[in-house]
N, C-alpha and C positions, 0 to 999 in steps of 0.2 A: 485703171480700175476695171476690175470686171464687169462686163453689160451684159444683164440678163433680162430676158423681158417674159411674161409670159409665152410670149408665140417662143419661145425658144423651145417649151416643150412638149409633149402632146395634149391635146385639149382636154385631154381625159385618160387617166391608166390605161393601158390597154386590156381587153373585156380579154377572159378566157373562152375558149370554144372547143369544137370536138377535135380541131385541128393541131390546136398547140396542148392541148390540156395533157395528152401525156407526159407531156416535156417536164411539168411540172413535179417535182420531186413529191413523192406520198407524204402527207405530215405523219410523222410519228406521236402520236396521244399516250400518254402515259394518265393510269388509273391507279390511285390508290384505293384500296377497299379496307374495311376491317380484319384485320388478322394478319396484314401482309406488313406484321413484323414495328409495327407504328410504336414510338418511343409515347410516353407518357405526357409530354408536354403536344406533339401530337393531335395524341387521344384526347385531351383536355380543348383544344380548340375546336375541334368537330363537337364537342359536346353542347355547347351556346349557339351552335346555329339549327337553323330551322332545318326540315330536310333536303328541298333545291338548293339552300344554299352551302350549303355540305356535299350537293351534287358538285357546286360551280368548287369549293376549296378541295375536293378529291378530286379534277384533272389540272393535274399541275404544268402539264406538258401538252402541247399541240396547239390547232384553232379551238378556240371557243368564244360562241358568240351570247351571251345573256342577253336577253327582254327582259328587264328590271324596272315593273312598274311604278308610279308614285310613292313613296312613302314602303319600301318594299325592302329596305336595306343593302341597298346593291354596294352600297360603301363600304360598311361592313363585309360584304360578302368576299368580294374581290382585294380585301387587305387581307384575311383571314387565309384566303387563297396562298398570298403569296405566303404569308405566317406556316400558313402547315405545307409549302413547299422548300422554305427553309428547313424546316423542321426534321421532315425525310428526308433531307439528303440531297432534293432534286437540282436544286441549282445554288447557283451563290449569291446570295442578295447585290453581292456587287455586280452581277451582269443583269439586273434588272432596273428597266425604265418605266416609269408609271407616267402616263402623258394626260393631263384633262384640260380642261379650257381656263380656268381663269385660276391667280394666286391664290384667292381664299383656296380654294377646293386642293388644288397642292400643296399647300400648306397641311391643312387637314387631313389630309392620307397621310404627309409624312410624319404627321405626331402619331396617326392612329398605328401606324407601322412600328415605330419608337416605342411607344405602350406596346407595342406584340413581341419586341424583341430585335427586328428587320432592322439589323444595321446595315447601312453604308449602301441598300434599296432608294434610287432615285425618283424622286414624284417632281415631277414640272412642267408648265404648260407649254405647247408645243414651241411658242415664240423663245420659251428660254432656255427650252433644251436645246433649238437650232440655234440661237445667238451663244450660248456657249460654246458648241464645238465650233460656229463658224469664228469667233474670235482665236480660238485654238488654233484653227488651221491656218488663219488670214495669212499669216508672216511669210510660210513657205512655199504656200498657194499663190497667193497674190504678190506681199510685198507691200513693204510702206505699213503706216499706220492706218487703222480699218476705217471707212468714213463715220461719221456722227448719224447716229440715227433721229432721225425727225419726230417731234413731240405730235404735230399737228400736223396737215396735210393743206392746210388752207391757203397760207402766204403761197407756194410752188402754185397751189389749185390756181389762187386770182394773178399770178403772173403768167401762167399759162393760157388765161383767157383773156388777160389785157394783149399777150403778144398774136391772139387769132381776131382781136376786136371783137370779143364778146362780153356784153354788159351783162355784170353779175353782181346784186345786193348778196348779204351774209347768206340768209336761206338757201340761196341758190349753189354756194360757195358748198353751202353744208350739202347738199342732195350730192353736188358734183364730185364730192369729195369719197361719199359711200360708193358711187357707182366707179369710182376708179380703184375702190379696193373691192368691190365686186366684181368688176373683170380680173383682178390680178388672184384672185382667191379662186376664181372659176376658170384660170388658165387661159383668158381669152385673150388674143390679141388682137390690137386695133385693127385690124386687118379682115379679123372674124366677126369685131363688135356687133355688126350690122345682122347676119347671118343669126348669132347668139339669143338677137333680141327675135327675131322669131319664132324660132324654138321654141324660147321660153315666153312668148307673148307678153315679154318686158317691154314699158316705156322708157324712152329715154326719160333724164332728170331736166327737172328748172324750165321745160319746156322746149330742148333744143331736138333738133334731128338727129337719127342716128350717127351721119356723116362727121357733122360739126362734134358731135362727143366724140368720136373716134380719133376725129383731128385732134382732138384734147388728150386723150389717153397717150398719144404721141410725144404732143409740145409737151406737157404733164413730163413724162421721163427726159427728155431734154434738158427743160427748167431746171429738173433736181440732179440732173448729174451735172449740170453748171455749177450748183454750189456742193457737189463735191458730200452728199449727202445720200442717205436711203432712208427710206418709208419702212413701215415694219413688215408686208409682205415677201419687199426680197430681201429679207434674214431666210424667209424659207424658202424662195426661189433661188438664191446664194446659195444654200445649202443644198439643195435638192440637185442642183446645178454641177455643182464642185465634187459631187459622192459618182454624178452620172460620168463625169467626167476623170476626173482621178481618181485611180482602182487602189491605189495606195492608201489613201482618207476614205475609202468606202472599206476597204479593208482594215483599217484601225475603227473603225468606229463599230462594224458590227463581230470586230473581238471584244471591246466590252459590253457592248449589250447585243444579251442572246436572249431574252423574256423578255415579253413589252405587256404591257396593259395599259390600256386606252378607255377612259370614261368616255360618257357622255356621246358617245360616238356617231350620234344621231344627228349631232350639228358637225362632223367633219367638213371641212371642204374639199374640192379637188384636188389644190397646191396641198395639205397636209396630208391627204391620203398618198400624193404622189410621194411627199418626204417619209411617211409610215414604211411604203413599200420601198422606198434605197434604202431604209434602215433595217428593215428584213433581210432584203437580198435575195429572196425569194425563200424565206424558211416561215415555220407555219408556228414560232413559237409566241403567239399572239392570243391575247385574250381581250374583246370588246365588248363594252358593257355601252345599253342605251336605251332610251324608249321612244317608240316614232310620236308616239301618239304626243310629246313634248319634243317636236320639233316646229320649233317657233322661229329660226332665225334663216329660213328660207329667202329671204327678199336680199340677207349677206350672204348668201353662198353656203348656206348647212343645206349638205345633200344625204338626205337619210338613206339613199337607195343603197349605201356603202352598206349598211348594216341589215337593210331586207335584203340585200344580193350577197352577203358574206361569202356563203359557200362557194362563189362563182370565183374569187379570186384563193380558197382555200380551200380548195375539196377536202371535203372528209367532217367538215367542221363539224361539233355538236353544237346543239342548244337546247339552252336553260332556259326556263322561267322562272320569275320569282315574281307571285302575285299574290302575296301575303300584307296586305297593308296593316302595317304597325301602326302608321300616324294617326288614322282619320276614324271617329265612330264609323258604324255598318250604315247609318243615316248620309251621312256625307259620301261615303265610298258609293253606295247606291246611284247617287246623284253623278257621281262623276262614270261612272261604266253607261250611264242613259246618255250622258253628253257624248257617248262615242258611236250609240247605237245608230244605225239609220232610221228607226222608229223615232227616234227623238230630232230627227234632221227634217225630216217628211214636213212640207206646209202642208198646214190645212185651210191655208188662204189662199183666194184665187193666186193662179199661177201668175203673179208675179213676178219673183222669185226662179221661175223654171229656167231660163234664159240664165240667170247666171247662174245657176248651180249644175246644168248639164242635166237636168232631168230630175227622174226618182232619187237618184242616187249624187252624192255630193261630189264623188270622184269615182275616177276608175278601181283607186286603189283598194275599194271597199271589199274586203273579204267575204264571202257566203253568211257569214255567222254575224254579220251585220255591225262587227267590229272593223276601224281600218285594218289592213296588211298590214304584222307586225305588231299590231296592240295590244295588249293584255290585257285583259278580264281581271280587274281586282276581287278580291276578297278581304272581307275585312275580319281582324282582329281583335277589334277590342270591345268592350261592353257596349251598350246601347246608348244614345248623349240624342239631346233636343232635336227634333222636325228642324227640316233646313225650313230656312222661311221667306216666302216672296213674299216681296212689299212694291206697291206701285202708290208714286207720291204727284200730286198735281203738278208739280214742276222742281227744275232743278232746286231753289233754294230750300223747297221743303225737302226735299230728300237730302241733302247737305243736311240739315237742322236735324229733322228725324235720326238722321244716322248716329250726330252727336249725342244726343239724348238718349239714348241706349246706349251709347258709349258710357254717358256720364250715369248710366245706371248699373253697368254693367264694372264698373271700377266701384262704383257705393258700396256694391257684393261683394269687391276682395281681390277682384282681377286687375293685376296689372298694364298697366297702359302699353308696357314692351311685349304683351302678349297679346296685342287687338293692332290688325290690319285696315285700310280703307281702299282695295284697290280698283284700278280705272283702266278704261284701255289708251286715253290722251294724256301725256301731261298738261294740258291742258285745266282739263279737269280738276286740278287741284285746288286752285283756288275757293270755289268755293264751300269743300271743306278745310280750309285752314280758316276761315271767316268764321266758319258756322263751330268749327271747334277753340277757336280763339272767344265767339261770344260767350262759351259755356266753362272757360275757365282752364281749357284740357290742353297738357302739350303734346306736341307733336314735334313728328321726326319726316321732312322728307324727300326720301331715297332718290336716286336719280339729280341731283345738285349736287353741291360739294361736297367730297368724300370728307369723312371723319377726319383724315390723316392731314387734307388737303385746306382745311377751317386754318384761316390766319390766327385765332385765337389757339390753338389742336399744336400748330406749328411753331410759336412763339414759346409757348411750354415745354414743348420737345426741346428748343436751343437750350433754354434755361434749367432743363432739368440735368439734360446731359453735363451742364457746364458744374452743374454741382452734382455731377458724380464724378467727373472731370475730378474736383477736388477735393470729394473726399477718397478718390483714389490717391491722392497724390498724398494726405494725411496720413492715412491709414500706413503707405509706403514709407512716410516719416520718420514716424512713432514706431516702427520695426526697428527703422535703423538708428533713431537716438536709441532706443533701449538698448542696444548693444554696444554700444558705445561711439555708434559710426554720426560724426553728426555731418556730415556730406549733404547736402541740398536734395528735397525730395523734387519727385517729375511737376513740382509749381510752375516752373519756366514754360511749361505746355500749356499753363491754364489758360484759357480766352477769354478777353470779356467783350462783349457786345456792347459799345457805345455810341446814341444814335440821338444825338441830341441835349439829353438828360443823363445823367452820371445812372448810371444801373449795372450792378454785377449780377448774376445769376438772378433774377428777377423781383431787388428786393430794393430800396429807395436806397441810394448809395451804398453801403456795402453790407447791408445788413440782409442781403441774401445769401454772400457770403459767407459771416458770419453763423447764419443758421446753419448754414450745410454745417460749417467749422465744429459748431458744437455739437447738431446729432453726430457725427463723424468722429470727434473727439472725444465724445462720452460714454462710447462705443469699445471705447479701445481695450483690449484686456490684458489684465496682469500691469498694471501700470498703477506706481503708489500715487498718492497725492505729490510727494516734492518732485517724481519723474513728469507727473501731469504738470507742473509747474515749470518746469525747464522746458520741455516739450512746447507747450504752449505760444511762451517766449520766444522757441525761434521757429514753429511756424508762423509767429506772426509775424514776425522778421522777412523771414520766407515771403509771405503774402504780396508784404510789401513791396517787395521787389518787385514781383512778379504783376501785380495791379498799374503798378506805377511804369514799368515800363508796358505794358499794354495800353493803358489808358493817355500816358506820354504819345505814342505814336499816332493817339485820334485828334492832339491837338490841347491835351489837358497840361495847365501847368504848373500850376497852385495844388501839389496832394498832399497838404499837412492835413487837412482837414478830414480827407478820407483816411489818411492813416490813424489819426488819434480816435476816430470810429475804430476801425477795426483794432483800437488799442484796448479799447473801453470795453468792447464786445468781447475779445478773448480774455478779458478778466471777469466778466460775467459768466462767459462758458466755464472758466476756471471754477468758480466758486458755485457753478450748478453742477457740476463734476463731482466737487467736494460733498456737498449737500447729497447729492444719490450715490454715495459710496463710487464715484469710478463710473466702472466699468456696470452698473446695474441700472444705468440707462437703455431702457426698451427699446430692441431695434424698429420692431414696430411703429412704436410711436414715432419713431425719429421717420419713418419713411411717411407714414400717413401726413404726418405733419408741415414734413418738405412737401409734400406734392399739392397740399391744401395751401401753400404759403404760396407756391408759384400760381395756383388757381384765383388766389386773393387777391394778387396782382394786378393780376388778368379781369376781373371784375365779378368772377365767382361770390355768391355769399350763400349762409347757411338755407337762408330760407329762398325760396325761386321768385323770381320779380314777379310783379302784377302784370308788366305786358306782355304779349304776345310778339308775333315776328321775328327778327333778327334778335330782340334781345335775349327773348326765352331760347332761339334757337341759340345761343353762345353761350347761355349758362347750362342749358342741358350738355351740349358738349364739354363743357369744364367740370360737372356735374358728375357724368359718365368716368373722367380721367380720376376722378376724386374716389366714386368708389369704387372702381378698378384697383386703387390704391390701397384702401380699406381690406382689398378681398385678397390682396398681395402683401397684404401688412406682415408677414411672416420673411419678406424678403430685404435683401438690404435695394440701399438706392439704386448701385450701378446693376443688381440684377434686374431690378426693376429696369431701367432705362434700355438695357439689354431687349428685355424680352417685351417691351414697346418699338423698340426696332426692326424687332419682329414681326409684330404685328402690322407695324407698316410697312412692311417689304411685303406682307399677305393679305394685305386691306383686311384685316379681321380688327375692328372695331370693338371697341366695349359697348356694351347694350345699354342705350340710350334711353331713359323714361320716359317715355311719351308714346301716345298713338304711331303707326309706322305709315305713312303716305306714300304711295307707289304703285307706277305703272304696273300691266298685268308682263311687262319683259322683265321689267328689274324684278318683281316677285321670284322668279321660278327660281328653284334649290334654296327658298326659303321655307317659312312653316310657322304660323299663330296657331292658342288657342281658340282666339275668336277673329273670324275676316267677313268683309262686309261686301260683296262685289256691288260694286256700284255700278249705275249707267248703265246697266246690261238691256238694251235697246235699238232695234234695228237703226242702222247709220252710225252707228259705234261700235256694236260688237254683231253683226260684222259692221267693221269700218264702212262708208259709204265707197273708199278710193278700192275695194276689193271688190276686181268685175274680174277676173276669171274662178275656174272652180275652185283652181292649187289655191288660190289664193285666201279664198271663202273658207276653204277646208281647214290653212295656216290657222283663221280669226275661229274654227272650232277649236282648235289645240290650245290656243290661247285660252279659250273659255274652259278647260280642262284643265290647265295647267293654273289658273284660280280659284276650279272648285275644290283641289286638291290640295292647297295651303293650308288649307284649313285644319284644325286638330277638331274639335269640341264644337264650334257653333260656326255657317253659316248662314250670311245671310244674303241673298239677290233681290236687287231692288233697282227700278229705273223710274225715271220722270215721265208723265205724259205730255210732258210743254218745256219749251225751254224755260231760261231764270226767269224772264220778265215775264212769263204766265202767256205768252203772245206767239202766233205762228201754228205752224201744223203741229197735227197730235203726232205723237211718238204711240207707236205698238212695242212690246217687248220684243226678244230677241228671238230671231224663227229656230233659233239652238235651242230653243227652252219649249216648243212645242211637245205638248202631252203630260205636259212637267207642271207649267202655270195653272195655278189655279183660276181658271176663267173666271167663276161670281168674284173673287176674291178682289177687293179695291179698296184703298186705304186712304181717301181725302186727305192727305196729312200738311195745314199749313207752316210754313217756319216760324220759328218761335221769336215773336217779335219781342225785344228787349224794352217793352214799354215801360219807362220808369214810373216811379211812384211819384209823380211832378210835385203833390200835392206836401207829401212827408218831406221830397228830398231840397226842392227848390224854396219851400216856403220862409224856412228860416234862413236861406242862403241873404250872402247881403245882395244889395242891388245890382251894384255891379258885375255880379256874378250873373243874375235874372237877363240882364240887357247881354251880355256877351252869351249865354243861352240863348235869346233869340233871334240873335245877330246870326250864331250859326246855324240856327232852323229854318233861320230864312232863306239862306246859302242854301242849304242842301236841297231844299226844293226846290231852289232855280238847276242844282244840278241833275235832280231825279226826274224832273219833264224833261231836260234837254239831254238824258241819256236814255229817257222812257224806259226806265227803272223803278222799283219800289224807292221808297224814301229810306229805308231800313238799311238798306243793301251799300246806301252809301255810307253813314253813321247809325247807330241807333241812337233812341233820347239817351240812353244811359251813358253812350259815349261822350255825348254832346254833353251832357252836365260835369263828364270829367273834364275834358277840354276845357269847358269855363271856369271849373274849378281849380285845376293848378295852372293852368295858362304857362304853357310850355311857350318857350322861346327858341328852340331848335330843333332840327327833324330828329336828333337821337333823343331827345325829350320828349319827343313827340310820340316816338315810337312804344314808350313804354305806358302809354295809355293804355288800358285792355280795352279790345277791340281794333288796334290798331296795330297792323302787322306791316312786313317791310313795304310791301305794294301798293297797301291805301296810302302810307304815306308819301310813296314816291308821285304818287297818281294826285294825292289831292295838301300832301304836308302843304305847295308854296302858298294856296288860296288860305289855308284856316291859318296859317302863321301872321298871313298878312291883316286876317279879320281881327286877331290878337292883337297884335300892333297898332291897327286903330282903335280899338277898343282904348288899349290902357295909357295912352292919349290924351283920353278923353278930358 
């Protein structure tokens, strides 16, 4: 197997200078203007964009580098580009690569490409346009079958520091695990590790010395080339590698791609810049779109300077601006061009602060015009919308509480809960709004936990949907061939069924999911009389049987009269619903809405949304989401549908979830609400406490940019003076928000204590309801002194009167209390199950 390690190649492209820079072939720029001859489809797409961006889509040819502010359309911009480079003539969509950072976003260019026309134009993140051609090359490059690439880093991480004898809990596993894809992103080898970290006045992780992590970065690739594996970095050291080395694969690769475009390019790292430039070859037909001032992933290796220093490796480049903000009122946009100014950096508290910020100024990199290098000055576009609003709340649970309550007034108006943000800079921080939005009724969603795709409930649908498209492909292929007189067995014998204990086909109680698919499928069919519907029927379910029976045979079943004379019963049912709607004037619609609501049913979906909160609300909003995804595709049949869910999970592009959206201020960016809420905006959080150099402090400004700018229509910044328990040092806002806050301005605002109506609701309860009520009041107060917490924060009365009221017997019974979400129950389910228990004893 090939070993490639970062020290294998320069720690850094090498920088152009006055010495080699003639070497460098001139980039040839090609300009379209008006009149030079532009075909009418053309003229038609210069006509929808703004002016800069009609600069960026007229040079089709050469370097060009875009500063493509928040909310400025650079996505747009740069598809359009390629669209009217097609268009004239300039190139062939098939020698063009579009490279961004993550699936969604490839995804999304290549549909926006698709609507423009750009056939056969490649969009993929940098990992899978290298793992593609590097699996192409493997065979006659290397040899053998290519290794298995690693999910996780962690198991290689903790063998690699059991074999140095270093004690490492999970945390530690996780820090050690970034910083070894931080070196490999940043070209460093263990050799330089040490050297690297001063430079960049990086700590090592987990607490260790530079030495010992170096030794690691070492054992680390040892470890994993024992089990005959790679990490996803060298996919692109592999590739970078293998282009540097054999002229034959560098020469096949950039015959087909001679255009490149590069999003986001403000997070590159050094290893993808290094594989950018062997995919160039040194030609200048490149176009990079980014904006520094949303360069947030500094700490993994996004080096913005690739895109402030453009020209240095592309003489001649131009640049564009596009600082037209479409998304955000003039209110909001205002607010975010102050977050960048140094007027709004400046303390006006004693110099505390001066030692970490480096002075007046927050960095070197601060431009004259008091914007960083490279930032853009937005302008806003659109009407005028509400005064952003600070709010400062006595402590954490009030500003949890307050938040909801505007949430929950702010949806009373008409706003959707998929259009309202809450976001934070810890996740941490989320708990206590999922509490304070669980007391007031609101769902929520959130980001940064299990992906949508990745929900065991999200995933069990997928098996079962496929499986009945599975077979109404296999019908559909049937009912072709009986009509013609062929009666040859349709593709049944592929059908699969999943059986895991309990008899289940496609997600329906013995086969009566089957079944359903069989009849939307079959009622579907066209040009088929009743007596062909009758024969047909006949022997697919003949068919079926086969094909169930021996599937089901091989899990260990042996007794299938009983599942057959189901599906006997049920295709004479479908028969005679056939009959009844003419045939073939069964709605395809309904037949998919219906399938995907059957598998949802299953699953524990119902019409209305449960009372609790936590895990359960969070498993009906995603069967929820799948359901009217369904509804909004109801025009399509099942297996397109299943198709283009495939889809979507191959691009993490999700269906929009109803509920609040919960999320750090990383996972926010290249998102966008009507309404966001920044929360905890207060020195030791934004900036973080752990940000002691400038780069660092300046990173925790972009961060706070890159959230005032989510926002479309309303926000709002608000922090705590105290933490939850009211106790400890006072909190000041954030020294980013200097000249911005409004000093008099304070909002005493306490959390909304759920005090029950004792008197209405207990009075008529029976007794034993009263005593198992006090039994848990009693409880909770031994646990609120001995957490030195409010009493509220661990139950409120309203919850405690449910609990005594239905007297749950299990932690998933438990959960659907409202007010009780997955974590109070993990945290406190064993103690109140057990008061239950004595209780009903009694």
């Amino acid at each position: 197997m090939l070993r490639v390690s970062p020290g294998s190649f320069p720690a850094r492209p090498p920088q152009l200078n006055e010495e080699n820079l003639m070497s460098v072939a001139s980039p040839t720029m090609v300009m379209y203007q008006e009149g030079d001859g532009m075909n009418e489809v053309a003229d038609a797409l210069l006509e929808v964009l703004d002016p800069e961006q009609a600069e960026v889509a007229l040079q089709v040819t050469g370097p060009l580098a875009v500063l493509a502010g928040a909310g400025t359309g650079k996505t747009r911009a740069i598809t359009y580009r390629l669209a009217y480079g097609t268009a004239v003539g300039a190139y062939d969509p098939k020698s063009v690569l579009a490279v961004t950072f993550t699936q969604r976003a490839a995804a999304e260019m290549r549909s926006r490409l698709q609507d423009l026309g750009v056939i056969g134009a490649q969009a993929r993140t940098f990992h899978s346009a290298a793992l593609r051609q590097l699996r192409y090359f493997w065979p006659n490059v290397i040899g053998g079958p290519m290794p298995a690439i690693m999910d996780y880093k962690a198991p290689v991480v903790a063998a690699a520091a059991g074999r140095l004898g270093v004690a490492v809990d999970k945390s530690a596993i996780r820090d050690i695990s970034a910083e070894v894809e931080w070196a490999k992103v940043s070209m460093i080898s263990p050799e330089k590790y040490a050297d690297a970290l001063k430079d960049t006045l990086r700590e090592p992780p987990a607490g260790l010395d530079a030495d010992t992590m170096a030794n690691l970065l070492t054992t680390y690739e040892s470890a994993k080339d024992e089990r005959g594996v790679i990490d996803f970095e060298d996919v692109l050291l592999l590739m970078t590698g293998i282009m540097q080395d054999r002229e034959d694969v560098a020469r096949a690769v950039r015959s087909q791609y001679r255009n490149f475009v590069v999003d986001e390019f403000q997070d590159v790292s050094t290893l993808q810049f290094a594989l950018l430039q062997e995919w160039l070859g040194g030609r200048h037909d490149v176009c990079v779109v980014g904006d520094v001032s949303q360069t947030i992933y500094s700490f993994a290796g996004a080096d913005p300077s690739y895109l402030v220093n453009f020209e240095k490796y592309h003489p001649g480049a131009r640049r564009v601006q596009l600082n037209r903000n479409y998304r955000s009122t003039p209110q909001i946009v205002s607010t975010a061009n102050r977050v960048l100014e140094v007027s709004g950096v400046h303390s006006k508290r004693p110099s505390k602060f001066a030692a970490l910020t480096g002075g007046p100024r927050m960095s070197s990199t601060r431009a004259s015009s008091g914007m960083p290098e490279g930032a853009v000055r937005l302008k806003a576009q659109r009407d005028g919308g509400p005064a952003v609003s600070f709010v400062a709340y006595s402590h954490d649970e009030g500003e949890a509480a307050g938040i909801a309550r505007q949430i929950k007034a702010l949806h009373a108006d008409g706003m959707g809960l998929e259009n309202i943000a809450i976001l934070y800079r810890t996740n941490v921080q989320s708990q206590a709004f999922e509490q304070a939005l669980a007391d007031e009724g609101i769902g929520y969603l959130v980001r940064g936990g299990t992906k949508f795709f990745e929900r065991d409930e999200i995933r069990r649908a997928m098996v079962m949907l496929r499986q009945q498209a599975r077979i109404e492909g296999g019908l559909s292929a049937a009912s072709g061939q009986a009509s013609s007189g062929n009666a040859s067995a349709p593709g049944a014998s592929g059908v699969r069924i999943s059986t895991g204990g309990t008899l289940r086909a496609s997600g329906g109680s013995g086969a009566s999911g089957v079944s359903r698919a069989s009849s939307a499928a079959g009622s579907r069919e066209e040009g088929a009389t009743e007596a062909s519907a009758d024969s047909e029927g006949a022997n697919l379910a003949s068919q079926l049987e086969d094909a169930l029976g021996g599937a089901l045979a091989e899990s260990g079943y042996e007794d299938m009269s009983e599942v057959f004379e189901e599906i006997e019963v049920l295709q004479q049912q479908m028969d005679s619903l056939n009959r009844d709607l003419g045939g073939p004037g069964f709605e395809s619609d309904t037949g998919l809405v219906e399938a995907v609501k059957d598998v949802a049913l299953d699953l524990g979906w119902t019409i209305k949304p449960p009372a609790g909160q936590g895990a359960v609300r969070e498993r009906w909003d995603a069967l929820d989401a799948l359901v009217n995804l369904a509804i909004e595709r109801k025009h399509l049949t099942l297996p397109t549908f299943v198709k283009e869910l495939n889809e979507r999970e191959e691009a993490q592009a999700a269906p929009v979830v109803s509920g609040v959206t919960l999320t750090s201020l990383h996972a926010a960016k290249g998102l966008e609400w009507d309404a966001v809420f920044l929360a905890g905006v207060s020195d030791g959080l934004l900036p973080i406490s752990l940000a002691k150099t400038p780069e660092a402090i300046e990173e925790e400004l972009r961060l706070l940019y890159v959230g005032v700018t989510r926002a479309k229509t309303r926000l709002t910044i608000s922090y705590a003076k105290m933490r939850g328990n009211g106790q400890g040092r006072t909190r000041e806002y954030s020294r980013f928000l200097q000249g911005m806050w409004p000093e008099e301005y304070y909002k005493p605002a306490k959390p909304k204590h759920a005090r029950p109506k004792s008197t209405d609701e207990l009075a008529e309860a029976p007794e034993d309801v009263k005593r198992l009520f006090e039994a848990l009041r009693e409880w909770r107060l031994e646990q609120s002194r001995a957490r030195s917490k409010p009493a509220f924060t661990i139950f409120t009365d309203r919850t405690l009167i449910a609990l005594a009221d239905v007297k749950p017997k299990t932690l998933t019974q438990l959960r659907m209390i409202p007010g009780i979400g997955a974590t109070k129950a993990e945290k406190f389910g064993a103690d109140v199950l057990a008061i239950i228990r004595e209780h009903a004893g009694e």
